[in-house]
LOTISE-101610 format. One record per atom (N, C-alpha, C): residue number from 1; atom name; chain; residue in three letters; x, y negated, z negated. Coordinates in steps of 0.1 Angstrom, whole numbers, always signed. Layout:
+-----+------+-------+-----+-------+-------+-------+
!   n ! atom ! chain ! res !    xx !    yy !    zz !
+-----+------+-------+-----+-------+-------+-------+
! NUM !   CA !     A ! ALA !     X !     Y !     Z !
...
+-----+------+-------+-----+-------+-------+-------+
//
This chain:
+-----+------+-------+-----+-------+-------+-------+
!   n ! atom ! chain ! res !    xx !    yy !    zz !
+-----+------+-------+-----+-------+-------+-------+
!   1 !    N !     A ! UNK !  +302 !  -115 !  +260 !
!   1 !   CA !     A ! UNK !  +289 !  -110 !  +254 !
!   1 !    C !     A ! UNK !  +294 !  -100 !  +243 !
!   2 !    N !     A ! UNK !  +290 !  -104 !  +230 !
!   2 !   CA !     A ! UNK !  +293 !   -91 !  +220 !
!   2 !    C !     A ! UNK !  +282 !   -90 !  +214 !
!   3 !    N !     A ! UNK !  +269 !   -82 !  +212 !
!   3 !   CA !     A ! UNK !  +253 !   -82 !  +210 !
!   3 !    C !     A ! UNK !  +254 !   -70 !  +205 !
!   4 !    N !     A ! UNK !  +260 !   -60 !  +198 !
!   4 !   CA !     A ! UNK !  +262 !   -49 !  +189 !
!   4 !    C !     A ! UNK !  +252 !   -42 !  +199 !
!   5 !    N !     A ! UNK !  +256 !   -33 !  +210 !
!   5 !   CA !     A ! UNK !  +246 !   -25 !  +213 !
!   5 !    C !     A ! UNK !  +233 !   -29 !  +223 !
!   6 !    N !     A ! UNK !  +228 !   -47 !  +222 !
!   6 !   CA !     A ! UNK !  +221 !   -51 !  +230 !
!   6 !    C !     A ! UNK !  +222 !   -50 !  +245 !
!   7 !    N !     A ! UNK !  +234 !   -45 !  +248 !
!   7 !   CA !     A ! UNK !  +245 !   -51 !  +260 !
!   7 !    C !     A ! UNK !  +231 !   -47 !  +276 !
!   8 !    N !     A ! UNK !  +221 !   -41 !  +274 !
!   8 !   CA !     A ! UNK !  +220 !   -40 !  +286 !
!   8 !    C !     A ! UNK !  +206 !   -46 !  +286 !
!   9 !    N !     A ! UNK !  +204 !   -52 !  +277 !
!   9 !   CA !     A ! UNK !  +192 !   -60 !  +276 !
!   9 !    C !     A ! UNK !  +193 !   -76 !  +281 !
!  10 !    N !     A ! UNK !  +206 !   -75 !  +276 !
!  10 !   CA !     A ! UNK !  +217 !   -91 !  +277 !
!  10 !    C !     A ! UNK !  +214 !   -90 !  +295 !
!  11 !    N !     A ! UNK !  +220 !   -80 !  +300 !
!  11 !   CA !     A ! UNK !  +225 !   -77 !  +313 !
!  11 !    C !     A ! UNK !  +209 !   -81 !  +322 !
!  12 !    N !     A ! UNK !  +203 !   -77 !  +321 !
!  12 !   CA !     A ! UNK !  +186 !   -76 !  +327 !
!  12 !    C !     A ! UNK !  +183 !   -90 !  +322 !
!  13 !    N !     A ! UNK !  +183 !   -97 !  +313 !
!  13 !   CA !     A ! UNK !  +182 !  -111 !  +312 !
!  13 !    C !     A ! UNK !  +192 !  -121 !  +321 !
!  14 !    N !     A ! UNK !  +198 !  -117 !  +327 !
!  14 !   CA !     A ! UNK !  +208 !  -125 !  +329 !
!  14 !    C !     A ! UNK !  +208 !  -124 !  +347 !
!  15 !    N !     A ! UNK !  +200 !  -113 !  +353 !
!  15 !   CA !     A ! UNK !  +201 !  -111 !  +364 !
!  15 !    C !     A ! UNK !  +199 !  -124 !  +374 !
!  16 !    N !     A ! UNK !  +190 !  -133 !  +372 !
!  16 !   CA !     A ! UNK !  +184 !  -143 !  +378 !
!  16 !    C !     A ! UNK !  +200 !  -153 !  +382 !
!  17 !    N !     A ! UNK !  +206 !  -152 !  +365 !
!  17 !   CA !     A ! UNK !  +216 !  -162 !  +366 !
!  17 !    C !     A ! UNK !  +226 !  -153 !  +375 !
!  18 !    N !     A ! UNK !  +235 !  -146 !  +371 !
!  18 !   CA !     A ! UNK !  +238 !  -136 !  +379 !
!  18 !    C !     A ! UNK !  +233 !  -137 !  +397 !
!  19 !    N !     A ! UNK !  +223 !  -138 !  +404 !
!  19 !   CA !     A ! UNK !  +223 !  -141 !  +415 !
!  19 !    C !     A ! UNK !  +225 !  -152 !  +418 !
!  20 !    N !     A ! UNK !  +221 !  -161 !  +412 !
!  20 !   CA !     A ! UNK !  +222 !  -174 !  +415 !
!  20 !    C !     A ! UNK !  +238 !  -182 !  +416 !
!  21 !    N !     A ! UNK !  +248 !  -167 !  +410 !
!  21 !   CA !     A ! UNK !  +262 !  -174 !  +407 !
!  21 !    C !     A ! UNK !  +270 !  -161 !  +411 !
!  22 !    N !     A ! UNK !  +274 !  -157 !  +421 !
!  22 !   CA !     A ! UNK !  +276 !  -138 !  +423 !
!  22 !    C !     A ! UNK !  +291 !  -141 !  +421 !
!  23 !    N !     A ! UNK !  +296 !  -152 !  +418 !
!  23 !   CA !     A ! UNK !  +312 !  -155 !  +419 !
!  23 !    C !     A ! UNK !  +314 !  -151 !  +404 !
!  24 !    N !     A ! UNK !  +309 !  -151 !  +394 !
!  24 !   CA !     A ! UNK !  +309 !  -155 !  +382 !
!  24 !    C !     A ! UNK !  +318 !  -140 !  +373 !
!  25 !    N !     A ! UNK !  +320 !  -142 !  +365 !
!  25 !   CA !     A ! UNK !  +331 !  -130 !  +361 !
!  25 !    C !     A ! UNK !  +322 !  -131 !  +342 !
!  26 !    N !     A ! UNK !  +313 !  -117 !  +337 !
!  26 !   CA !     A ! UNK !  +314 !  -118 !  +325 !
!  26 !    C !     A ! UNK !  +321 !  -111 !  +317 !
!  27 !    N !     A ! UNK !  +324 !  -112 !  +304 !
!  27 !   CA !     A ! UNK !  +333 !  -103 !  +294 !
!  27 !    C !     A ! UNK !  +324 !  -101 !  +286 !
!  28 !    N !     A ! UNK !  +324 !   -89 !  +284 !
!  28 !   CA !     A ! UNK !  +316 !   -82 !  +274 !
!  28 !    C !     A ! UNK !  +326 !   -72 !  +264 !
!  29 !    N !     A ! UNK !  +321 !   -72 !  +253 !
!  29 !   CA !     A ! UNK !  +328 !   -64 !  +242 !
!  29 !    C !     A ! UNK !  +317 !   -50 !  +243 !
!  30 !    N !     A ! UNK !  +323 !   -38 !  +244 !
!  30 !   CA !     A ! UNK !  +316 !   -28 !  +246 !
!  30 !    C !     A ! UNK !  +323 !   -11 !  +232 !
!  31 !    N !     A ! UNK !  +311 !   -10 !  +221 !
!  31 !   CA !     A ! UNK !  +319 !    +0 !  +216 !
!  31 !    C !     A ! UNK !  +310 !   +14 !  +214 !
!  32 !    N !     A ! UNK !  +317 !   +18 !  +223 !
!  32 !   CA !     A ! UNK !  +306 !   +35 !  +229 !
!  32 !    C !     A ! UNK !  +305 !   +41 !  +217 !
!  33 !    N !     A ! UNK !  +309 !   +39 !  +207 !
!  33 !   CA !     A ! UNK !  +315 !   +49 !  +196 !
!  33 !    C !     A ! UNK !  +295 !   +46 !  +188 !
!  34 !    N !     A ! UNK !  +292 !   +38 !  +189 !
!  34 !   CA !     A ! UNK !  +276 !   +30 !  +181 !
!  34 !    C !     A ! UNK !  +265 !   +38 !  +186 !
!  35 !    N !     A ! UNK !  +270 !   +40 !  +201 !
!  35 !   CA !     A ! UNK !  +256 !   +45 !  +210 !
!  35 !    C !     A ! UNK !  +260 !   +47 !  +221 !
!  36 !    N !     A ! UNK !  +265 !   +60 !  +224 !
!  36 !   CA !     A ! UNK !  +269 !   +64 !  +237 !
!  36 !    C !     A ! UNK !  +255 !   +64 !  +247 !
!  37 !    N !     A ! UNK !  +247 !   +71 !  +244 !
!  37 !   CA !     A ! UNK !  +237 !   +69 !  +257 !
!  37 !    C !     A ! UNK !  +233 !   +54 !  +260 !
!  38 !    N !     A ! UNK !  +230 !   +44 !  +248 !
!  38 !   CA !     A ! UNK !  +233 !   +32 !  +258 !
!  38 !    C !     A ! UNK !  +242 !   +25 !  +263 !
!  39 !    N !     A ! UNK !  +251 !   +29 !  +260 !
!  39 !   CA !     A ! UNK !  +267 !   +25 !  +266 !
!  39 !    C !     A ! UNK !  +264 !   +28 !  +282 !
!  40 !    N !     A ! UNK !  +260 !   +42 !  +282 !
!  40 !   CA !     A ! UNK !  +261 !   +49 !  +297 !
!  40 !    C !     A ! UNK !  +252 !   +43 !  +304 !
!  41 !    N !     A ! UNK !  +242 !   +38 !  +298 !
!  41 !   CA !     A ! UNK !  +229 !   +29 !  +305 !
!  41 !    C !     A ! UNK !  +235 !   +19 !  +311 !
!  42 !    N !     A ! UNK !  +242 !    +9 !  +303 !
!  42 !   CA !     A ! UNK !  +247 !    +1 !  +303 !
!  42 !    C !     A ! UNK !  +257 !    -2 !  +317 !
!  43 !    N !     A ! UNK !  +264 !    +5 !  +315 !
!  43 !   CA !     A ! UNK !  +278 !   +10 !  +324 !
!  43 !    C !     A ! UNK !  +266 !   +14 !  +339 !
!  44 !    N !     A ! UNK !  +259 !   +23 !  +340 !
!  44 !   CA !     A ! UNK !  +254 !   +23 !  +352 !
!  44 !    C !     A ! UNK !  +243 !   +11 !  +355 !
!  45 !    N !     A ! UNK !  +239 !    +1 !  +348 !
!  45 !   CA !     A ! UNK !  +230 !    -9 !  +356 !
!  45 !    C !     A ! UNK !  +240 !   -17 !  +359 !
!  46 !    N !     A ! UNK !  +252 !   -19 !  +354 !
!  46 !   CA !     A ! UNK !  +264 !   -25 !  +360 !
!  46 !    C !     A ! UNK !  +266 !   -25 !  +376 !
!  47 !    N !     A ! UNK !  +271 !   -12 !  +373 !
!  47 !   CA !     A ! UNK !  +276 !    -5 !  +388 !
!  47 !    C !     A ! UNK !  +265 !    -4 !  +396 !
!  48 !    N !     A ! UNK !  +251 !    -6 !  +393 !
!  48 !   CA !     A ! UNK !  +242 !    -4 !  +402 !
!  48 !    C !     A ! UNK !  +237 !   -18 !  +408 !
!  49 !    N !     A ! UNK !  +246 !   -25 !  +401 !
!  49 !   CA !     A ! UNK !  +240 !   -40 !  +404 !
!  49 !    C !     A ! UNK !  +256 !   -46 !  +409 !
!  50 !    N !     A ! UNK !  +264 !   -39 !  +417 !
!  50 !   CA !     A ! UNK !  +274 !   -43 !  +424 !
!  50 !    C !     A ! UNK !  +285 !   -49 !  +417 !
!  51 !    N !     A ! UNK !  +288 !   -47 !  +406 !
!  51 !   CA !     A ! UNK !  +300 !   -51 !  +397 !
!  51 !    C !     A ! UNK !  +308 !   -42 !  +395 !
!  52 !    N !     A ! UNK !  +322 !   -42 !  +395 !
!  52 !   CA !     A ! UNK !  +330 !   -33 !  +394 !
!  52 !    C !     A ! UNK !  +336 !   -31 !  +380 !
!  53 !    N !     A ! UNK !  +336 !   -21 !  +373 !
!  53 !   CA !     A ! UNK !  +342 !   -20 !  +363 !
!  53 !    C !     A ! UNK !  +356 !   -19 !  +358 !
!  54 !    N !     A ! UNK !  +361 !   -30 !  +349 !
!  54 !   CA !     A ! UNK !  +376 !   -38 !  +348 !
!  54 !    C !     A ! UNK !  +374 !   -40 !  +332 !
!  55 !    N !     A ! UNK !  +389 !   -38 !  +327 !
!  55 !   CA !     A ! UNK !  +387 !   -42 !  +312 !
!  55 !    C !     A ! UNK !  +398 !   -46 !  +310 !
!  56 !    N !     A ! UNK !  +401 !   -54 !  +299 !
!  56 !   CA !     A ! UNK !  +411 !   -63 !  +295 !
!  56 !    C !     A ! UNK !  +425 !   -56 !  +289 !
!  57 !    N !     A ! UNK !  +432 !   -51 !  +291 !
!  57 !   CA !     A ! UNK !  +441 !   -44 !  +283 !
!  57 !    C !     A ! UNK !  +451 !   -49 !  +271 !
!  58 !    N !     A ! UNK !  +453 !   -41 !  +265 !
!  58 !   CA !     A ! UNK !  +462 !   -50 !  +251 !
!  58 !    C !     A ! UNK !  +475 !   -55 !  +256 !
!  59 !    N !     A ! UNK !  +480 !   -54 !  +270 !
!  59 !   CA !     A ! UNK !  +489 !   -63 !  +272 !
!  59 !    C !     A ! UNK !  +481 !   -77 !  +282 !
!  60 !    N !     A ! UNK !  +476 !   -77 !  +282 !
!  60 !   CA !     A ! UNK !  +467 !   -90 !  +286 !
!  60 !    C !     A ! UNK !  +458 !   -86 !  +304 !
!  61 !    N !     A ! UNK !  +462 !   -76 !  +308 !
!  61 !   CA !     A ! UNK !  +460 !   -80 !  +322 !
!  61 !    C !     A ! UNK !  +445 !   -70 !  +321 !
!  62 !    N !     A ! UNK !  +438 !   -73 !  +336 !
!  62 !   CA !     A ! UNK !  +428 !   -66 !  +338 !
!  62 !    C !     A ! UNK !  +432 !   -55 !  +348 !
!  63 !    N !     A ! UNK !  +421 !   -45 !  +341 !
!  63 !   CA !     A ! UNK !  +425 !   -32 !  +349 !
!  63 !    C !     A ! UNK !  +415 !   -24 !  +356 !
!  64 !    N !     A ! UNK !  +412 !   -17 !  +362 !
!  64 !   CA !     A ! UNK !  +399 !    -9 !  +371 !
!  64 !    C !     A ! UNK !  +400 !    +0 !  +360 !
!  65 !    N !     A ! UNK !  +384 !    +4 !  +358 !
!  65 !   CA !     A ! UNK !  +384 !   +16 !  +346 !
!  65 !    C !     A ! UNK !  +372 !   +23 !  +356 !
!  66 !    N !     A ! UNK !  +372 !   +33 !  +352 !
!  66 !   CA !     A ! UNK !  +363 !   +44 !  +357 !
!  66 !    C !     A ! UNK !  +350 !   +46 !  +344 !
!  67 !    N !     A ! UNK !  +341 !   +44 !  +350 !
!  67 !   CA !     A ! UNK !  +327 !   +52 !  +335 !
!  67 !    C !     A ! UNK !  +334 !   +58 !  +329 !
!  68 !    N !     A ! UNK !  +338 !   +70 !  +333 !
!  68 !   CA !     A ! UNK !  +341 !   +82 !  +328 !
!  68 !    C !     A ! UNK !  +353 !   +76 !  +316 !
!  69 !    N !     A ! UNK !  +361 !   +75 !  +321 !
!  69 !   CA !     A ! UNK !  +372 !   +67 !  +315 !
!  69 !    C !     A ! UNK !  +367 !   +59 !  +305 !
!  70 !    N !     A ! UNK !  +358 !   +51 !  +301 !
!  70 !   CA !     A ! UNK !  +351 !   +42 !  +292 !
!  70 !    C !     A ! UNK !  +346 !   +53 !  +283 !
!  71 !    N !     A ! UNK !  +337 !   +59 !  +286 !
!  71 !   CA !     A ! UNK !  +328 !   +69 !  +278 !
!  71 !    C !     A ! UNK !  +335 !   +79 !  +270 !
!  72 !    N !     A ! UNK !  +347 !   +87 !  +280 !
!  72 !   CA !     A ! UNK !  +356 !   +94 !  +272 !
!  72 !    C !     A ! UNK !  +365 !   +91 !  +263 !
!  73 !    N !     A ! UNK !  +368 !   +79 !  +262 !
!  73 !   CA !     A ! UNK !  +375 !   +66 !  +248 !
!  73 !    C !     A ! UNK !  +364 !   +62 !  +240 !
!  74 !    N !     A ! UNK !  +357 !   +71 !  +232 !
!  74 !   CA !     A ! UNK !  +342 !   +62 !  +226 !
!  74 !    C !     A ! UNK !  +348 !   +56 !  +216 !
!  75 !    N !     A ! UNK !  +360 !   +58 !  +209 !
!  75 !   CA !     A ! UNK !  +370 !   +47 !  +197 !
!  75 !    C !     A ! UNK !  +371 !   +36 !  +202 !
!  76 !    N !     A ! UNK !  +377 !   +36 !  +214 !
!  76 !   CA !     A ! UNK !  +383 !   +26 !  +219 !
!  76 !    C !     A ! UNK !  +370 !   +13 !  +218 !
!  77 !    N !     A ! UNK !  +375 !    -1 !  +214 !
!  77 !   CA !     A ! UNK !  +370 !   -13 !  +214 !
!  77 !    C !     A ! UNK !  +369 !   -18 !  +230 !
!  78 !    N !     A ! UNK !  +360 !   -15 !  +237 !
!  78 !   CA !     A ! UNK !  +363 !   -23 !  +254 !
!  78 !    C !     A ! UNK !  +358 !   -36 !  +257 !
!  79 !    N !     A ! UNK !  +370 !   -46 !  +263 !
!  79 !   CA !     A ! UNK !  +363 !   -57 !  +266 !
!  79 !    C !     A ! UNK !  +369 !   -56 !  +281 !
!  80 !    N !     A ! UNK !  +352 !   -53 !  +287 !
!  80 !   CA !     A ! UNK !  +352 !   -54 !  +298 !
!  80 !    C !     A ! UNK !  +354 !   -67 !  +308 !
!  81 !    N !     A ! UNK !  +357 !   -66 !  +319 !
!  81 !   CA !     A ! UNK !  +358 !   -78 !  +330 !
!  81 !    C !     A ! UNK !  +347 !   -74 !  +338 !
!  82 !    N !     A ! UNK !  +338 !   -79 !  +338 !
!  82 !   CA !     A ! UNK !  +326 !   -76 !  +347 !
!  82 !    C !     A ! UNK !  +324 !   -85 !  +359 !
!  83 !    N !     A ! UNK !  +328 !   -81 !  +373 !
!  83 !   CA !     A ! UNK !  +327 !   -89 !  +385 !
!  83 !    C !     A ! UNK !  +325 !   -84 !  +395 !
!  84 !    N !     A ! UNK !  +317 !   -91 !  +405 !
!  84 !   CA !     A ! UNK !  +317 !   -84 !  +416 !
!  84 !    C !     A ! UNK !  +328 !   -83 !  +427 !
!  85 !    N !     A ! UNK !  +329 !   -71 !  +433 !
!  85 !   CA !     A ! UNK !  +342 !   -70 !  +440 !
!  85 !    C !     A ! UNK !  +348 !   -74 !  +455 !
+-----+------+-------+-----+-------+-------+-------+
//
C-alpha cells in the first residue's frame, strides 16, 4: 500500500478483508515526515486491530519496530510488514 498519507483510510477499508484472511501479511510504505499525527493514527489502528509492527530493513530482512521507533525516524521511508502475530 503506498496512498501518500491515505494509509489509515486504506486500513478501515480493508478490515472486512482482513478478517476474512487474518493469515494475510500487508506492506505498506509509510513516510511520518508528510503527517506525523496521521502516521500515529495510523500506527495505533494497527496495533489496535492485533497486528504487530515489522518493517523491511535495507538489508532485506524483517524486523519488530516499536511506534515510538517509527515516529522518532520521521525521515526515514518505512515499509512496514504488517501481520498478525
Amino acid at each position: 500500500i503506498d496512498v501518500e498519507g491515505a494509509e489509515v483510510l486504506v486500513w478501515r477499508g480493508m478490515r472486512e478483508t482482513l478478517h476474512r484472511f487474518p493469515e494475510v501479511a500487508v506492506i505498506v510504505e509509510l513516510h511520518v515526515e508528510q503527517n506525523q499525527k496521521r502516521a500515529e493514527e495510523f500506527l495505533d489502528e494497527v496495533s489496535g486491530t492485533g497486528y504487530v509492527l515489522r518493517y523491511i530493513g535495507y538489508d532485506g530482512n524483517v524486523h519488530r519496530a516499536e511506534k515510538s521507533k517509527i515516529l522518532g525516524n520521521p525521515r526515514e521511508h518505512w515499509a512496514l510488514w504488517l501481520q498478525k502475530s
